[in-house]
Structures are given as C-alpha cells and as structure tokens.
NUKEMAR-310675 format. One record per residue (C-alpha): residue number from 1; chain; y, z, x. Coordinates in nm, 4 decimals, decimal comma, always signed. Example, Ala and Ser with C-alpha at 12.3 -4.5 7.8 and 13.67 -1.06 7.14 Angstrom:
2
{1 A {-0,4500 +0,7800 +1,2300}}
{2 A {-0,1060 +0,7140 +1,3670}}
This chain:
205
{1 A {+2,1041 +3,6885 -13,8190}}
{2 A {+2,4795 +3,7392 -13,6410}}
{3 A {+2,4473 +3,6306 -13,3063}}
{4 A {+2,4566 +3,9102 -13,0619}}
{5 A {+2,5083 +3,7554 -12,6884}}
{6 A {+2,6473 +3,9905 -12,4230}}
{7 A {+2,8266 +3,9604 -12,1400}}
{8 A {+2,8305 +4,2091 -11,8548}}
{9 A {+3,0951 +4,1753 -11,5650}}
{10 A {+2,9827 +4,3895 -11,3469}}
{11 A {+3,2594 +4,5203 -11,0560}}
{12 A {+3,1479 +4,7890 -10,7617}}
{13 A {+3,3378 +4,6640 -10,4351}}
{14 A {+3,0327 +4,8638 -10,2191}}
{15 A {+2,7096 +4,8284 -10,3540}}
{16 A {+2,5798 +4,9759 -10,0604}}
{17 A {+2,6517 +5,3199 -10,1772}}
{18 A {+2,6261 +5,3000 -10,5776}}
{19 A {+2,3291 +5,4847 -10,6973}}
{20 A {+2,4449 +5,5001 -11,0576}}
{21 A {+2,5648 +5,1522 -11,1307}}
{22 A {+2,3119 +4,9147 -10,9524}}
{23 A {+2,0631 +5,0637 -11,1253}}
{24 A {+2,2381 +4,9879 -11,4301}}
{25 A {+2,2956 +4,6431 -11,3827}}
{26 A {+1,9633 +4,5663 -11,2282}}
{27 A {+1,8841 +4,6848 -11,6179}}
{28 A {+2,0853 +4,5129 -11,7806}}
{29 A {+1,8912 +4,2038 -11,6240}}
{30 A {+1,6028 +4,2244 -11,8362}}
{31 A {+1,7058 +4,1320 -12,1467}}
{32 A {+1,7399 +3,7630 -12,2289}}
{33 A {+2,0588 +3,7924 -12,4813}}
{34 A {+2,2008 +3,9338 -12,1427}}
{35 A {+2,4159 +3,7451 -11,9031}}
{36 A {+2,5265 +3,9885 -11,5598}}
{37 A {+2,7829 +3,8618 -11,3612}}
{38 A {+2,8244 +4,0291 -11,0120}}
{39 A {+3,2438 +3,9611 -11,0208}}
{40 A {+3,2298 +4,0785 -10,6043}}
{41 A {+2,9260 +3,8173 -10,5105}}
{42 A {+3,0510 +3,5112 -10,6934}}
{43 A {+3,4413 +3,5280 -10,6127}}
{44 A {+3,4301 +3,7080 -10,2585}}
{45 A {+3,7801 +3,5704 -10,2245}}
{46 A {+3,9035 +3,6570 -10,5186}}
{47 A {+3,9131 +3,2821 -10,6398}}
{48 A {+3,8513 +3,3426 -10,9851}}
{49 A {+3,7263 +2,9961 -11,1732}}
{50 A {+3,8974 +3,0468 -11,5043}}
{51 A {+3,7865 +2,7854 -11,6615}}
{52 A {+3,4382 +2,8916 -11,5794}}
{53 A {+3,5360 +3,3127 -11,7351}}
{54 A {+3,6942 +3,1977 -12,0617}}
{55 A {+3,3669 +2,9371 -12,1398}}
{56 A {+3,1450 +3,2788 -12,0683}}
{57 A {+3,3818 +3,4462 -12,3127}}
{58 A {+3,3697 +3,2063 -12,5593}}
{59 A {+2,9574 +3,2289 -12,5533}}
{60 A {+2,8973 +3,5589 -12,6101}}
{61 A {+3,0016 +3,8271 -12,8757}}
{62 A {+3,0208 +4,1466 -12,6620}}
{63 A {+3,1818 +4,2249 -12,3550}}
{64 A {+3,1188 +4,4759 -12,1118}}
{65 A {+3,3556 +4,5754 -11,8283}}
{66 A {+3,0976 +4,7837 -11,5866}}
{67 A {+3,1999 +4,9837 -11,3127}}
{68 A {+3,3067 +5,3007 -11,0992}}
{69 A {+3,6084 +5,4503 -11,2000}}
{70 A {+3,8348 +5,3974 -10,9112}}
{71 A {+4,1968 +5,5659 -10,8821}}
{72 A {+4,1891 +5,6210 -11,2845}}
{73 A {+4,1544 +5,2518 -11,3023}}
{74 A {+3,9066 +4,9201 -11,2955}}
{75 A {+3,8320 +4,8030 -10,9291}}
{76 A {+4,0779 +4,5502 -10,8130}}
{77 A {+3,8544 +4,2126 -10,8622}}
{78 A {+3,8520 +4,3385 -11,2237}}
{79 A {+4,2328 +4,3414 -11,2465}}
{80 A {+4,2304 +4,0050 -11,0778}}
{81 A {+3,9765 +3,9045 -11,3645}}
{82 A {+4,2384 +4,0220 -11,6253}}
{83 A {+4,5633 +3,9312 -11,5154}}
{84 A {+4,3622 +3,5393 -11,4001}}
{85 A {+4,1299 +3,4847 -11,7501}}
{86 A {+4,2854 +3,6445 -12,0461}}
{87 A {+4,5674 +3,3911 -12,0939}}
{88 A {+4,8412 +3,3204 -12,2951}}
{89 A {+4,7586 +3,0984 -12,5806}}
{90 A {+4,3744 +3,1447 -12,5299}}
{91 A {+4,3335 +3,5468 -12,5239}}
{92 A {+4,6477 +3,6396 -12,7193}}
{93 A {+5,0057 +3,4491 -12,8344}}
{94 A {+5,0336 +3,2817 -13,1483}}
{95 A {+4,7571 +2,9846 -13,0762}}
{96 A {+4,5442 +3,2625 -12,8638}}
{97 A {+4,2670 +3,3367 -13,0857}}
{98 A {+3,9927 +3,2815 -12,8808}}
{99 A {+3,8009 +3,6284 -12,8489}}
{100 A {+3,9698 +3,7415 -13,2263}}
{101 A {+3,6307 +3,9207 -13,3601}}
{102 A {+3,4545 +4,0112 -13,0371}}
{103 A {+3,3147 +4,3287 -12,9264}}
{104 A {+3,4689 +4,5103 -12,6140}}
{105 A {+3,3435 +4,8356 -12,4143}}
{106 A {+3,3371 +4,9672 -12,0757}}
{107 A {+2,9902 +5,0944 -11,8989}}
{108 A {+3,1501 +5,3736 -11,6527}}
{109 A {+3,0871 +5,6164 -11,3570}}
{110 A {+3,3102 +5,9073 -11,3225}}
{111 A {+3,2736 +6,0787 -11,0155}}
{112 A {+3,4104 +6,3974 -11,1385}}
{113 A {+3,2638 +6,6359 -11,4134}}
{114 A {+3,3729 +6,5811 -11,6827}}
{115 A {+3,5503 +6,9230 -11,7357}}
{116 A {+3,8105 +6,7548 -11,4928}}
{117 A {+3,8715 +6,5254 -11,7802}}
{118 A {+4,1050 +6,7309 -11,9890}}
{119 A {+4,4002 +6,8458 -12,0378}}
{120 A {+4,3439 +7,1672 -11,8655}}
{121 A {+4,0988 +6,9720 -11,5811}}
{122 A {+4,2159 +6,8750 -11,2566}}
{123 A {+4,2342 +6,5344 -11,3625}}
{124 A {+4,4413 +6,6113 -11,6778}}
{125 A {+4,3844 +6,3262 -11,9165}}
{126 A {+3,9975 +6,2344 -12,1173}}
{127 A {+3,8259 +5,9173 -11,9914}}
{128 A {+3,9098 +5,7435 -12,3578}}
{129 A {+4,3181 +5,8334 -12,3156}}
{130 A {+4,2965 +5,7294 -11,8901}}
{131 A {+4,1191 +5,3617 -12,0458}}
{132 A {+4,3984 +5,3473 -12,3514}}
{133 A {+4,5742 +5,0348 -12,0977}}
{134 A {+4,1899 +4,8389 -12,1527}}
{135 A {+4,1740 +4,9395 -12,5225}}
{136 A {+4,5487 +4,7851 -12,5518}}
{137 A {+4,4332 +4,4569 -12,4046}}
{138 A {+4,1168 +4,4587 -12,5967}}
{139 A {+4,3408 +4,5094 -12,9514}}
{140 A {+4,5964 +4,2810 -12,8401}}
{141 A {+4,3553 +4,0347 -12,8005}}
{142 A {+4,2021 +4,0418 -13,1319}}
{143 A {+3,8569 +4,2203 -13,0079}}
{144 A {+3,7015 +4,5423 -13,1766}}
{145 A {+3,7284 +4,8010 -12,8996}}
{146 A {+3,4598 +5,0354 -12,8667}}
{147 A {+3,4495 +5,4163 -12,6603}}
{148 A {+3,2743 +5,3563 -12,3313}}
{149 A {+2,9186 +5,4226 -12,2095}}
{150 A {+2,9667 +5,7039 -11,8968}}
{151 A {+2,7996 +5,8927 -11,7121}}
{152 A {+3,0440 +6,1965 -11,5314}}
{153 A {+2,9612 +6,3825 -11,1699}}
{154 A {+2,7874 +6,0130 -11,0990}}
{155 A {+2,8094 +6,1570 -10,6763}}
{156 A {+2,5560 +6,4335 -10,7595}}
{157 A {+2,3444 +6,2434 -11,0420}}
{158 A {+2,0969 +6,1034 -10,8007}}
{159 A {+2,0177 +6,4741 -10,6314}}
{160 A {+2,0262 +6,6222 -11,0067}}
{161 A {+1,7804 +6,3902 -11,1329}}
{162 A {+1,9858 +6,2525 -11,4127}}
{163 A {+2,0104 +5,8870 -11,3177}}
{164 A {+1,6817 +5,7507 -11,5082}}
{165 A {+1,7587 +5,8993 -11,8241}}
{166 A {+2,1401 +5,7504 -11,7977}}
{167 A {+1,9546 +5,4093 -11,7620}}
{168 A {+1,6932 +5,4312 -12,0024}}
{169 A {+1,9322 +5,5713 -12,2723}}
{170 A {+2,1643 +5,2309 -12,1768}}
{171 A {+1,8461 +4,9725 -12,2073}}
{172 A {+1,8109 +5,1956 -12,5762}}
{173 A {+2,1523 +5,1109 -12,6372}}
{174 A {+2,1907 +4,7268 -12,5329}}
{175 A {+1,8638 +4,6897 -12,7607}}
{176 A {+2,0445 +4,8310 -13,0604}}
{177 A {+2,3443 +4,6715 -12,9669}}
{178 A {+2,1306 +4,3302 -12,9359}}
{179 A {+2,0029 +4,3918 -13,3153}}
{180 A {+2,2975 +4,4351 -13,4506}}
{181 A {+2,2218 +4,7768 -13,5258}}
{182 A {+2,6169 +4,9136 -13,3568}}
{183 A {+2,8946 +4,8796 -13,5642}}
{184 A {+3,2448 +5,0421 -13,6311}}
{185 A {+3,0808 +5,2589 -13,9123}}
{186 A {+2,8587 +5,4181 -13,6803}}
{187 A {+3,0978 +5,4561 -13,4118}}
{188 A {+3,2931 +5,7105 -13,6341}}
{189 A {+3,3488 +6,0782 -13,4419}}
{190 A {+3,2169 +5,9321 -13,1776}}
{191 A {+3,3593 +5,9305 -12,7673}}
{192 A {+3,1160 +5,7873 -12,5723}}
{193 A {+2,8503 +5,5346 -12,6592}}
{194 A {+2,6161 +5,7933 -12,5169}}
{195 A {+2,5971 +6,0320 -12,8140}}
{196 A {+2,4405 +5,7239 -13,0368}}
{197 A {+2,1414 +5,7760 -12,8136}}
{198 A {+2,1774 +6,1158 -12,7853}}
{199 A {+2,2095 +6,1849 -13,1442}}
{200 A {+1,8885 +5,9149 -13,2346}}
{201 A {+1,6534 +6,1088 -13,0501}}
{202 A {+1,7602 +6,4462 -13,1584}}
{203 A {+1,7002 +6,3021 -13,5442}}
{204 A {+1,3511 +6,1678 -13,4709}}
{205 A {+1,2259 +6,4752 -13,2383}}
C-alpha cells in the first residue's frame, strides 16, 4: 500500500483566541500517520532548525500548511518556515528534488464570509487566486498542489454552531486522505477540500 504519512505545521501566533483552529489541530492529533507541529511553541524565537524541517519533509508524503488567514497571507513564523527550509538544491534547483511527488494543501480560517471572496466582495480576489504565491512554491517544488480545506466567517462559527461539523468533516477527510482514497482525479471541479465531504454524504444519505 503507498505510504500515506502527513505532516501538519500548524501556525496561529494567539492561541488564546482561536476557536476554529485549535480545535482542528487538537484533531489532527489522533491519528497515528499524523505528525502536528505547533511552528509558534517549538521556535518561539523564530530559530528555525532546518535541518530538523527538511528530515520531517522528507518522512512524510503530505503536507499541510494550517492556519488563520492573516493580511491575505500565512502568519509570519510560516514565512520564516519558507524562506529558512525550502532551499536551493534540496526543495527546487537542478539537484533539488527532494519533495518532487509530494502532496501539498493548506487547512484555513477566513474570517470573512466568503461572499467577500470575489471579485465583486470587499475583499476582491477567491481564497484559491489570494493562495496562487503557495501553489507557485508548491509547483516549483515538484509537489502536487491541492485546493485548501476552509472554513469562511471562522469569528462567528463558534456562536453559529458550525465549528464541530468543520472538524468532524476534517477527521473524515485526513482518514480518506490516510487511505489513499484523495487523488488528482477526484479533485477535478473541485475548490475546497470541503466539498469531497460534502458531496460523500449527500451520495450516501
């Protein structure tokens, strides 16, 4: 059976106040093909052990950038995580072949609906064309880029009820994922990882 490891680095600078994405992670946590790495409680300095990122890329077969959606962007320890790790001659250049076949996707809160995510929205550009700089640096280095796993108006989600359902359709998805059961076939027509959930249970009901 293909080996199906995955790797979650998980950014939120103030877990104090995250209602969508600790839940998420705390998730994530239960499955043993599963590693979750908490980028703001092991480099609180922003000493990023490269070394120590590229052997965790090199063990596991998907990676998963989770966290808020800050200023259109990743949070900052993310960047760092980028700009440190994916290297020249390891994550891209000629000899730089080291994540060539790996699976890449973000897990996302959007505090905005996601109306505000269109052309004609306040924010003006989708979620997939405001992460096109990620899906560049996923293609450039070699890795199948897949749409992301969100959840929109994340500030109102806990007061609307909608938070357990966002987790228990991710642990759905990480266990498909985990089988092997995702693949660029069935990502076809497809936005956000969401809908493979969403469009399961609608078949089976």
């Amino acid at each position: 059976m293909e080996s199906n490891k995955l790797l979650i680095l998980f950014a939120h600078p103030n877990q104090a106040r995250s209602e969508v994405n600790r839940p998420l992670y705390a998730a994530s946590q239960q499955f043993d093909q599963v590693t979750c790495v908490d980028l703001y409680r092991e480099y609180p300095t922003f000493r990023i052990d490269v070394d120590k990122e590229q052997r965790r890329l090199l063990e596991h077969d998907t990676i998963v950038f989770m966290f808020p959606l800050y200023w259109y962007s990743t949070p900052a320890i993310l960047k760092e995580w980028q700009d440190l790790v994916l290297e020249y001659g390891f994550a891209y250049g000629r000899d730089g072949k080291a994540l060539h076949g790996k699976r890449f996707f973000c897990a996302i809160t959007a505090g905005g609906a996601e109306k505000a995510y269109r052309a004609d929205g306040y924010n003006h550009f989708t979620l997939e064309q405001l992460l096109q700089p990620l899906q560049q640096t996923a293609q450039l280095c070699g890795m199948e880029y897949w749409p992301p796993y969100a959840i929109y108006s994340s500030r109102t989600a806990q007061e609307e009820g909608r938070i357990q359902r966002h987790v228990d359709h991710w642990q759905l998805l990480l266990k498909r994922i985990l089988r092997g059961d995702v693949d660029q076939g069935s990502l076809n027509g497809i936005t956000h990882l969401n809908e493979l959930i969403t469009q399961s249970q609608e078949i089976t009901s």
